[in-house]
NULUMMAR-967349 format. One record per residue (C-alpha): residue number from 1; x, y, z. Coordinates in pm, whole numbers. Layout:
N
R   resi        x        y        z
R    NUM        X        Y        Z
...
# end
This chain:
428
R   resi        x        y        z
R      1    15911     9942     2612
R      2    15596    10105     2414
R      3    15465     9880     2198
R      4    15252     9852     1945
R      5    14939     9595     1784
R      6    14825     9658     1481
R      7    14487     9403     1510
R      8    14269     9207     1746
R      9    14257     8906     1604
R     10    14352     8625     1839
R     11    14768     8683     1709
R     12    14733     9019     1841
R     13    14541     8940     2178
R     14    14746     8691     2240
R     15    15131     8893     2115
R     16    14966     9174     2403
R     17    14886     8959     2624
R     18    15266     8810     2643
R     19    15416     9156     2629
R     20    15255     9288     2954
R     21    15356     8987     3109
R     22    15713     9106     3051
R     23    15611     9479     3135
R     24    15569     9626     2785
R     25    15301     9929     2777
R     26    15103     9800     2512
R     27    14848     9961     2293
R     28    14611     9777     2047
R     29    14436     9937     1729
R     30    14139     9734     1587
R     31    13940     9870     1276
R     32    13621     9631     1409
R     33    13437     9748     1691
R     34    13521     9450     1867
R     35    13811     9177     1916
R     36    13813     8813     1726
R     37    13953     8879     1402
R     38    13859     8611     1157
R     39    13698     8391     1442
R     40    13490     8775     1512
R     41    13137     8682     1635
R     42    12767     8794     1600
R     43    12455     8777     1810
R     44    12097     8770     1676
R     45    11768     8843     1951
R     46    11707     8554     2158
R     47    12062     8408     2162
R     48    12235     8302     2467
R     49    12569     8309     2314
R     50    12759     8401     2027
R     51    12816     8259     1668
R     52    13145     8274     1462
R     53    13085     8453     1129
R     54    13309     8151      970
R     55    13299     7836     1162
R     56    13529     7722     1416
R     57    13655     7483     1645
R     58    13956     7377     1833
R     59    14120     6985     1830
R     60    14220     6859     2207
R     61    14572     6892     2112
R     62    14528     7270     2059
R     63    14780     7278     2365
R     64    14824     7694     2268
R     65    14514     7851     2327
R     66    14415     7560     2534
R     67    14666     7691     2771
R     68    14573     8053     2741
R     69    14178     7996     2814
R     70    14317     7795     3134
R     71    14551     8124     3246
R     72    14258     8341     3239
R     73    14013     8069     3400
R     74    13790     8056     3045
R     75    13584     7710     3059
R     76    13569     7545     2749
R     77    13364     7246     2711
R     78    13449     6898     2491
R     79    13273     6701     2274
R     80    13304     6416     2025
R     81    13043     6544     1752
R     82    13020     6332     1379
R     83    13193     6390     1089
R     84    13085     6289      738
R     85    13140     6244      429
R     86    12901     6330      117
R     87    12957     6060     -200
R     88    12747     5945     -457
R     89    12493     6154     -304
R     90    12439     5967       21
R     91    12628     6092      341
R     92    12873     5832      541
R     93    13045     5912      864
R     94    13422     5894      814
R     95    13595     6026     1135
R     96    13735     5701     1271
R     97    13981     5392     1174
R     98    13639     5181     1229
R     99    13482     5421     1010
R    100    13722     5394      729
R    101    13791     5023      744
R    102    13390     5015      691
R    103    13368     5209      416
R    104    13098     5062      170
R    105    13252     5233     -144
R    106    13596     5056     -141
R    107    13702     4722     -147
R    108    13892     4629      130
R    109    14243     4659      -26
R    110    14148     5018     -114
R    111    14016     5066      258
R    112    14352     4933      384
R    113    14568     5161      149
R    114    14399     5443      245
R    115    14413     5334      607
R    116    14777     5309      627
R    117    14849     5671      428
R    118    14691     5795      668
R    119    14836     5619      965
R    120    15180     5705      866
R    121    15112     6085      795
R    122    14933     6068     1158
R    123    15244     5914     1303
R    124    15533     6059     1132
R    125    15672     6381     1298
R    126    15869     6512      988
R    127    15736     6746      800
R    128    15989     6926      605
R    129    16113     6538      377
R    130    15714     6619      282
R    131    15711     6965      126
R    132    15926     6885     -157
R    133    15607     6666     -282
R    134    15263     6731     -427
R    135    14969     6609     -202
R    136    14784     6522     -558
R    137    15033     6297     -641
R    138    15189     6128     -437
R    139    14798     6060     -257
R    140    14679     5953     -548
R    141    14964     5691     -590
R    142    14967     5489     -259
R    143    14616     5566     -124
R    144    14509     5454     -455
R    145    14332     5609     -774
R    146    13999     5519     -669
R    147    14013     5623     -331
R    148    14174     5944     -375
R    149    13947     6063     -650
R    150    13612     5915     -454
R    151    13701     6129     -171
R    152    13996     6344     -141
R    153    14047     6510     -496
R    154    13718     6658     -483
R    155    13799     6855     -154
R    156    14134     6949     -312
R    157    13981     7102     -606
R    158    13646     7216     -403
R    159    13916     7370     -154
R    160    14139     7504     -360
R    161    14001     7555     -730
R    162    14297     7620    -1009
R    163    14581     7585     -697
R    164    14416     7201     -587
R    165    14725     6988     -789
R    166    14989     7227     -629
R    167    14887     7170     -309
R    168    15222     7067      -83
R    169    15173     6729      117
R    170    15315     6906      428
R    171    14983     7088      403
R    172    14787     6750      438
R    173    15064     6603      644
R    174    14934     6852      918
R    175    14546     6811      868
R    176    14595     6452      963
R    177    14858     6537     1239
R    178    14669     6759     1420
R    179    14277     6629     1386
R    180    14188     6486     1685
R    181    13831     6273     1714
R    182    13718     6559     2044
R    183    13685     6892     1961
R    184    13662     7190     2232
R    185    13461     7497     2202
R    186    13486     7781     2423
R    187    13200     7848     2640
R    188    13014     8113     2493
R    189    13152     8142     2186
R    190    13484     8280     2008
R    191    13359     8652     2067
R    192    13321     8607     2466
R    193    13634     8434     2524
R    194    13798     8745     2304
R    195    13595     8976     2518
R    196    13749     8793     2776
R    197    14080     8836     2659
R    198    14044     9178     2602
R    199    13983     9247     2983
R    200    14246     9106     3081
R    201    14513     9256     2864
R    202    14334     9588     2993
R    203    14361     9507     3381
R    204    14716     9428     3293
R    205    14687     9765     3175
R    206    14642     9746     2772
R    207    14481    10000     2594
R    208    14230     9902     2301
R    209    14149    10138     2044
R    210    13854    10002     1844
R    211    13677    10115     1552
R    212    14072    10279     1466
R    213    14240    10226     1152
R    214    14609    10209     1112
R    215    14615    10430      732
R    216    15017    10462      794
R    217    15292    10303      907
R    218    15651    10421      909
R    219    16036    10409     1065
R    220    16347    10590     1108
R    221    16476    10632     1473
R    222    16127    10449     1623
R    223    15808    10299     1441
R    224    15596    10579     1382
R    225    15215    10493     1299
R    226    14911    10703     1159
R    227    14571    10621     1273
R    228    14180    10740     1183
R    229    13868    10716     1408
R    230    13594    10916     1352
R    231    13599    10981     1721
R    232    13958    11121     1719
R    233    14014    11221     1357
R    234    14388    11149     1197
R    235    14705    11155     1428
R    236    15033    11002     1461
R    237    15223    10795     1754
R    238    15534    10675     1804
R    239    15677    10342     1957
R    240    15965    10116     2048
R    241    15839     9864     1838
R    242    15500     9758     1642
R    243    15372     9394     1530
R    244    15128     9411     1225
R    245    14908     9104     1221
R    246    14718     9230      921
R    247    14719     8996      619
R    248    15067     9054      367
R    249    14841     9290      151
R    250    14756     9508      398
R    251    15071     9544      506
R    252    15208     9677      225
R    253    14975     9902      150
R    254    15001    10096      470
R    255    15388    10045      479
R    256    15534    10265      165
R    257    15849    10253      317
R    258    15892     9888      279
R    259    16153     9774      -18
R    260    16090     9699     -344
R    261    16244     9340     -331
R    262    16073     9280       13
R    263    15753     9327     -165
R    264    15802     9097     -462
R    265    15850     8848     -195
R    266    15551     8909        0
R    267    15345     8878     -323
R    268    15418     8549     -382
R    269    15223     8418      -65
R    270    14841     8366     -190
R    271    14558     8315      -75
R    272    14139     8254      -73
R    273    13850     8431       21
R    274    13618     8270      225
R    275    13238     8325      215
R    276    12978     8153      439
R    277    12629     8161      443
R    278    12462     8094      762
R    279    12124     7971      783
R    280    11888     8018     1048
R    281    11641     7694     1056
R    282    11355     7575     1276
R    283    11426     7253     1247
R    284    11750     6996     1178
R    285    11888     7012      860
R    286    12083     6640      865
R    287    11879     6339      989
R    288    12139     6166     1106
R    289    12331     6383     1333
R    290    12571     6500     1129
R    291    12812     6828     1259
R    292    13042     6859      977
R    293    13004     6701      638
R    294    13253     6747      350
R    295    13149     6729       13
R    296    13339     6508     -182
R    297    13166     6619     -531
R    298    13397     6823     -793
R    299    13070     6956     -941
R    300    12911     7089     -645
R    301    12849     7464     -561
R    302    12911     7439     -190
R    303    13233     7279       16
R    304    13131     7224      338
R    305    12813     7203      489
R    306    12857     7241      942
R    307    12563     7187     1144
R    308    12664     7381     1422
R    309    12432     7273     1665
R    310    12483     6954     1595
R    311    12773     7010     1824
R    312    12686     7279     2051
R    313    12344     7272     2197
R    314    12080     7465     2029
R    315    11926     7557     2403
R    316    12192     7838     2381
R    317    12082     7934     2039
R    318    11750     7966     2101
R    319    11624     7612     1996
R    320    11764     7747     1630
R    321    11921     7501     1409
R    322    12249     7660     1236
R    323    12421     7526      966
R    324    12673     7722      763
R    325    12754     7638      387
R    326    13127     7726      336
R    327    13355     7810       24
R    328    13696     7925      -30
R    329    13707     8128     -336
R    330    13944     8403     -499
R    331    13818     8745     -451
R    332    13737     8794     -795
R    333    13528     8469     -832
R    334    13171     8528     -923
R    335    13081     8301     -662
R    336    13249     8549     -404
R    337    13090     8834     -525
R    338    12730     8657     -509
R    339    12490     8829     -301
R    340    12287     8618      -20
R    341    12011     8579     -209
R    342    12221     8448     -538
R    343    12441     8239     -282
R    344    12158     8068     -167
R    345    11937     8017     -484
R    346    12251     7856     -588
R    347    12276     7575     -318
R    348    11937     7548     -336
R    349    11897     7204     -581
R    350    12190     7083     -395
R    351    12093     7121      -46
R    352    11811     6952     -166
R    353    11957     6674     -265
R    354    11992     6594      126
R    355    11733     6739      307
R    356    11440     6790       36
R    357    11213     7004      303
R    358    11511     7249      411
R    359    11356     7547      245
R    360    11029     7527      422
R    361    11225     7513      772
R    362    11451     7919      713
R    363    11396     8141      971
R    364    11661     8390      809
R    365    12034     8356      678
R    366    12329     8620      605
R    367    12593     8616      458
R    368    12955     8690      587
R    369    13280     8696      378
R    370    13666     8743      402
R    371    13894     8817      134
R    372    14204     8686      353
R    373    14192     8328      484
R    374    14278     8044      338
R    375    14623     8034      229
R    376    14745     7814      -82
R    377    14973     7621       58
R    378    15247     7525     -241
R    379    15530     7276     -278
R    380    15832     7396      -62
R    381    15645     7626      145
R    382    15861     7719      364
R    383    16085     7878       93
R    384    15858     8188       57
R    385    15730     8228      403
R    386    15872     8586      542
R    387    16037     8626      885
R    388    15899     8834     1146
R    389    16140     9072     1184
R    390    16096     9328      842
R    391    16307     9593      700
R    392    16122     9832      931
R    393    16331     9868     1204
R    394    16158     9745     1512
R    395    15857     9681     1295
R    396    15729     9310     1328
R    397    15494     9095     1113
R    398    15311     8822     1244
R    399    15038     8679      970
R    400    14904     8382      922
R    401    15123     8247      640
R    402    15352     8199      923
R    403    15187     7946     1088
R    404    15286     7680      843
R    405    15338     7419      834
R    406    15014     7428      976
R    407    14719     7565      873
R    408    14484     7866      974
R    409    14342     7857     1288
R    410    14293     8069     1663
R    411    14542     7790     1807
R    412    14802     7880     1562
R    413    14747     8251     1574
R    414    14782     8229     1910
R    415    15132     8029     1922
R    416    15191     8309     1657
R    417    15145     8602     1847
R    418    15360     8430     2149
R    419    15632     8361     1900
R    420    15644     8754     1824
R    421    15612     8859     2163
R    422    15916     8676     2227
R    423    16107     8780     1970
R    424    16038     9148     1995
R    425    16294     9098     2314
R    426    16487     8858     2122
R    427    16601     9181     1868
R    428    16573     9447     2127
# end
């Protein structure tokens, strides 16, 4: 069977990866010149190893890729960094049940309530009773009003803007179920371990074709697909099947043949840009360790701030600090559209507001954006959520809407792209 990946994100490195193991011929078009998708990585001079354009890490439990980097003998190293908390403009590390029964800010009955929401999302493995509700809600109601709005409404709305109150509790069901107090990085970085990847789908005899956009996709007997390069101009192949992993939009723009009702369906899944700025530093930017630090502030400009060498060493970085200041924002948002410079002149008084001397400490920063990746995550979910067989014949769609109940993530795009892989033989 000929088959067909439209992306080489880690859904389509993995779906490839599965289908030579079954002995598919398998061919892979990438419009980036290199594999990663959104977990796609960047180098600067004087850098041992890579760094993710949008931060990322996997949990212990990440059993998926976890797996995969152990088939194709890809160390990955574990660590136990700290998580925070930013309130009342002081930062507090929250990433334990210690932590949280500690917390200065609440009274103990608050502490407890909050405690034991969370201990019963953590331990209940039922998901779908959840959907039905809204996180806002029913939170609010048994954590407590004071709790919730100290520390989770703000990352709702800073999250999520005008979507934050429709926001299903499956969604936060499985941020508690899944966070685990490790976290695993592969060694190298995201890109190597998708270089990796790549080599071995092409031993197994995969063919990559990067710096290739699919501008066409169509089917009648076979899926027939229309490509661009600047290397090989426009031209057409055919297969026995192809799985798109581009985003629902894309999809339907190079798929005219699609129906009319299948699209009104598609349309209803949303979703947020991302931006992050990444700065380049000379020295730390959190005194007290501090990898990841949520800001729980509905008034502030930035969501997250992740000191990512505050987990991996900065030896391999060299001796940079690297912190990246995240957002999730619709496309048209002025925020989105901000240039660096704007972007940063913007965080500026509130970055401030923790480490006063920051400024003085830049090396350089960019600035890296995706209009595709954080889905908005509504009441009864699973509803709307498309199959991955389409009305193509033989044409699959594996996206990361499909993950859910959980949410984005390389684990999850892997266990994704296995799903399809199986499948694909499923219909045959």
């Amino acid at each position: 069977m000929r088959v067909a990946i439209i992306g080489a994100g880690f859904t389509g490195l993995s779906a490839a990866f599965e289908l030579l193991k079954k002995g598919c011929e398998v061919t892979i078009f990438e419009e980036n010149s290199l594999p990663g998708g959104l977990a796609l990585g960047y180098k600067e001079s004087g850098w041992q190893w890579s760094l993710e354009r949008h931060y990322h890490h996997w949990f212990t439990n990440d059993k998926n890729i976890l797996s995969l980097a152990k088939e194709i003998n890809f160390a990955v190293i574990i660590k136990r960094p700290k998580t925070s908390v930013f309130v009342n403009n002081q930062i507090y590390q929250l990433d334990s049940p210690i932590s949280v029964l500690s917390f200065p800010l609440l009274s103990l009955l608050e502490r407890l309530r909050m405690s034991a929401v969370i201990g019963f999302l953590k331990l209940d493995p039922f998901w779908k009773a959840l959907e039905k509700y809204q996180a806002s809600e029913i939170l609010s109601k048994f954590m407590g009003r004071k709790a919730y709005e100290m520390i989770w409404e703000p990352l709702f709305i800073n999250k999520f803007g005008g979507s934050a109150n429709s926001i299903s509790l499956a969604w936060f069901w499985a941020r508690i179920k899944k966070r685990t107090p490790s976290l695993a990085y592969p060694k190298g970085g995201f890109l190597k371990f998708a270089n990796a990847l790549t080599k071995e789908i092409e031993k197994k005899g995969g063919k990559f074709y990067f710096n290739t956009k699919v501008v066409e996709l169509s089917s009648k007997n076979k899926p027939t697909i229309k490509v661009r390069s600047q290397k090989s101009g426009i031209r057409s192949q055919e297969f026995d099947a192809v799985v798109v992993t581009l985003p629902t939009f894309l999809f339907m723009q190079i798929a005219p043949q699609l129906p009319r009702s299948y699209k009104e369906k598609l349309r209803q899944l949303k979703s947020l840009g991302a931006t992050n700025l990444v700065l380049r530093l000379n020295k730390p930017f959190f005194k007290d360790n501090t990898y990841w630090l949520n800001v729980c502030d509905k008034k502030a400009p930035v969501m997250a701030i992740v000191e990512h060498t505050n987990y991996m060493d900065k030896k391999y970085y060299g001796q940079e600090t690297l912190v990246y200041l995240g957002n999730y924002k619709s496309v048209n948002d002025k925020n989105y559209l901000m240039s660096r410079e704007e972007m940063l002149k913007m965080f500026d008084p509130y970055l401030k507001k923790i480490n006063p001397d920051y400024a003085k400490t830049i090396i350089d920063y960019k600035l890296f954006k995706n209009p595709f990746a954080q889905p908005i995550v509504s009441v009864n979910y699973s509803k709307i959520i498309p199959k991955t067989t389409t009305p193509l014949k033989n044409v699959f769609l594996a996206d990361m809407q499909q993950v859910y109940p959980w949410d984005r993530g390389t684990n999850y795009a892997v266990q994704l792209g296995q799903k399809v892989a199986r499948e694909i033989f499923t219909d045959d």
